[in-house]
C-alpha positions as CSV (number, residue, x, y, z in Angstrom):
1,X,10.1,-2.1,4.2
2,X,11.1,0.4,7.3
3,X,11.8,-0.6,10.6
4,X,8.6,-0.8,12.4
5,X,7.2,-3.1,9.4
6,X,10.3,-5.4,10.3
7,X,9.9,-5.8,13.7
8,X,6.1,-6.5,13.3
9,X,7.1,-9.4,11.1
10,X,9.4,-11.1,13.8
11,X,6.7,-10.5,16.5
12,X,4.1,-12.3,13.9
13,X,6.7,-14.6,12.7
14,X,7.0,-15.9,17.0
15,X,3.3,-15.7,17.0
16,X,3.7,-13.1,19.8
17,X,1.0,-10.2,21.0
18,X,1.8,-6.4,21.0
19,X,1.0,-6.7,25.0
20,X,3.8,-9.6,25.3
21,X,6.6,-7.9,23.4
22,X,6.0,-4.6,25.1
23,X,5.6,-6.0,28.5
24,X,8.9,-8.1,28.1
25,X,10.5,-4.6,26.2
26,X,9.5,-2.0,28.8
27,X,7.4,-0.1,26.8
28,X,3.9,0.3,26.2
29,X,1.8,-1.7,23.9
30,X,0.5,1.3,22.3
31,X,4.1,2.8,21.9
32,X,5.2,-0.4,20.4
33,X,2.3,-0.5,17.9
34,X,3.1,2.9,16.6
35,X,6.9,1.8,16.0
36,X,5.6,-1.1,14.1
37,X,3.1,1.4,12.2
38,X,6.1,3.8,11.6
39,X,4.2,6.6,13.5
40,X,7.4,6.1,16.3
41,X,11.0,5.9,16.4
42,X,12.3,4.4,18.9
43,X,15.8,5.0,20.8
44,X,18.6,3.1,20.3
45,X,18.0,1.8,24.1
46,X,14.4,1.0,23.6
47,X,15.3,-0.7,20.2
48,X,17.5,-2.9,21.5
49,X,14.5,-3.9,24.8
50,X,12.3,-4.6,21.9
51,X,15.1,-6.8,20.0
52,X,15.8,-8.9,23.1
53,X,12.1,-9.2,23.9
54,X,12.0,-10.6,20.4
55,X,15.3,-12.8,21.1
56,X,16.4,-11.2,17.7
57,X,19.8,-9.6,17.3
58,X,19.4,-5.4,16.7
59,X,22.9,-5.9,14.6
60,X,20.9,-8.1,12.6
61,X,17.8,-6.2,12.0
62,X,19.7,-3.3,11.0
63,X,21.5,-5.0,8.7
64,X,18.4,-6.4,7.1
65,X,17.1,-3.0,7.4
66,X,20.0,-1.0,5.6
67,X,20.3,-4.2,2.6
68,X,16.3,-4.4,1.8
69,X,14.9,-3.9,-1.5
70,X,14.8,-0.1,-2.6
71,X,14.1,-0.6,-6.3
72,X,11.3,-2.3,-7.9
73,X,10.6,-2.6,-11.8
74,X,7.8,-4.4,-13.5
75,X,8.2,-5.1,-16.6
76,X,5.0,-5.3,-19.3
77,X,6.3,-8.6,-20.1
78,X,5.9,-9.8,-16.3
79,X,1.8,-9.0,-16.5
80,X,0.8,-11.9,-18.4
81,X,-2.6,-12.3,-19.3
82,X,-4.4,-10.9,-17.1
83,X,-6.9,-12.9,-15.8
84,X,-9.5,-10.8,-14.7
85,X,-12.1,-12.6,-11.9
86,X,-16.0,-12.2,-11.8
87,X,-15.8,-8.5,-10.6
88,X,-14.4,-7.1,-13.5
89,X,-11.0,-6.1,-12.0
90,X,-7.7,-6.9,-11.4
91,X,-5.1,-4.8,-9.8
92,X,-1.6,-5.7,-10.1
93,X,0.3,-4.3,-7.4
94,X,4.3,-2.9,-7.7
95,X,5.5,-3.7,-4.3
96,X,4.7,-5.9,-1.1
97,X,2.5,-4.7,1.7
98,X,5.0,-3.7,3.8
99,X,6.6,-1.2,1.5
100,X,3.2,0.6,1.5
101,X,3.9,2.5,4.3
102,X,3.6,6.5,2.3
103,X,2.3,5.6,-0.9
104,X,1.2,2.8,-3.0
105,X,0.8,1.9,-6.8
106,X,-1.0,-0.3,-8.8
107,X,-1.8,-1.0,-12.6
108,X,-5.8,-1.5,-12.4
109,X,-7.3,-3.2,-15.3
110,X,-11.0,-3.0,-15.4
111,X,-13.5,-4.2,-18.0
112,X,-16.0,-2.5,-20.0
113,X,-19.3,-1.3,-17.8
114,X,-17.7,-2.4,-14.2
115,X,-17.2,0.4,-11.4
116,X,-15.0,-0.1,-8.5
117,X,-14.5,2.4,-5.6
118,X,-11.2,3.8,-5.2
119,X,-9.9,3.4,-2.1
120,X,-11.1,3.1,1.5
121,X,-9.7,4.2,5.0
122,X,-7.9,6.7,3.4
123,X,-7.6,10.3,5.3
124,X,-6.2,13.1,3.4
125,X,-4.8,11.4,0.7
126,X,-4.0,12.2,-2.8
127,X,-4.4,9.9,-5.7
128,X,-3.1,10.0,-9.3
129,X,-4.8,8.3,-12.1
130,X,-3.2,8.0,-15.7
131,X,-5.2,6.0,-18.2
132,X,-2.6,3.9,-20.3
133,X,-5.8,2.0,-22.4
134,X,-9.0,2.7,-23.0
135,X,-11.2,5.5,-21.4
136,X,-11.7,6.2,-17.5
137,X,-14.4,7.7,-15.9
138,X,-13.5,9.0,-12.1
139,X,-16.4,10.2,-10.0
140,X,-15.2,12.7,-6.9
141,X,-18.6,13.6,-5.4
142,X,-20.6,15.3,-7.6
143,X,-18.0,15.9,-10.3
144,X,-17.4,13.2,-13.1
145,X,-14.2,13.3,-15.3
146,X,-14.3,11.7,-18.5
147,X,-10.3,10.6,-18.9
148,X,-9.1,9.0,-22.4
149,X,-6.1,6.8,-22.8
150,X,-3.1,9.2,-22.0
151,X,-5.2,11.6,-19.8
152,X,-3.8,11.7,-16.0
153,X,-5.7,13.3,-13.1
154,X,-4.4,14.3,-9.9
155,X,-7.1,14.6,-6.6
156,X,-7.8,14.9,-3.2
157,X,-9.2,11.7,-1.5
158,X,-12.9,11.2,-0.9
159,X,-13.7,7.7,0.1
160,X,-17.3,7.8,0.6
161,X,-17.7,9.8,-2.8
162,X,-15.4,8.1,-5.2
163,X,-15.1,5.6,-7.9
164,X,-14.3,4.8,-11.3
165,X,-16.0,2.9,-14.0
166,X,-14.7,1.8,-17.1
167,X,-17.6,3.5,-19.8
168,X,-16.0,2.3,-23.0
169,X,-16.0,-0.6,-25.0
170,X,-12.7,-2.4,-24.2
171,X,-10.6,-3.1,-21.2
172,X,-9.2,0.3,-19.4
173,X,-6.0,-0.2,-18.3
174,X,-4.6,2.7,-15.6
175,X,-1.8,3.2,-13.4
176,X,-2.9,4.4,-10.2
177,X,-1.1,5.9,-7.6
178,X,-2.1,7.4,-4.0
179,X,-0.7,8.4,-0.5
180,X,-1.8,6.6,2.7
């Protein structure tokens, strides 16, 4: 989790508005918003206006900031049966929300015959795909890419002209990864 992510969590946590914090803080609300969206850094100065208006302690948040979580591992054991729901898909994601701030990644399990779209709201991002079981089929616009189990592919975001579909007989197991 960075910084901005945990200062949006003690504003939501006090049920308090971007417009209240930044007032109290001396900033702008659209300043603030970019800290909490990581787009910002703030100074040490300003940090400490938005602690207070937060009636958190900076030493604190720093510290939480410098001990959080840098290492996740999922183990195959720790999927389970997967239990997929009426759509035909399940992702099972590797980290929390807030640690989504650059990339993201995702084991997608997807049954025989079902399509999904990719992503949305993505702007110039880059996905990989690498088909662990089964066979893959990723549409980019007017291309189509036939990947087997073991096959990776590595491409250019476009939301509006993407999906994949799962055109074998089994379950298609992929690990999917992509920038924001």
């Amino acid at each position: 989790m960075n910084l901005g992510a945990l200062l949006r969590g003690h504003r939501k946590a006090k049920r308090l508005t971007l417009k209240a914090v930044a007032e109290k803080a001396g900033v702008s609300e659209g300043f603030l918003s970019q800290v909490e969206n990581s787009v910002k850094t703030p100074s040490l100065d300003t940090l400490m206006n938005i602690c207070a208006a937060l009636e958190i302690d900076a030493g604190g948040l720093l510290h939480q900031f410098s001990n959080q979580e840098r290492l996740f591992t999922v183990r195959k054991a720790e999927w389970g049966e997967v239990d997929l729901p009426h759509t035909g898909f399940a992702t099972r994601r590797f980290c929390p929300p807030d640690y989504r701030a650059v990339i993201d990644s995702a084991m997608v399990f997807l049954e025989p015959g079902k399509s999904i779209p990719v992503r949305k709201n993505i702007k110039n991002g880059q996905e990989v795909l690498c088909v662990l079981q089964g066979r893959m089929e990723l549409e980019l616009g007017d291309q189509k890419v036939l990947l087997e189990a073991g096959d990776a592919i590595h491409f250019f975001c476009d939301p509006p002209r993407q999906r994949i579909t799962n055109p074998g007989p089994g379950l298609a197991v992929t690990l999917w990864v992509g920038t924001m």
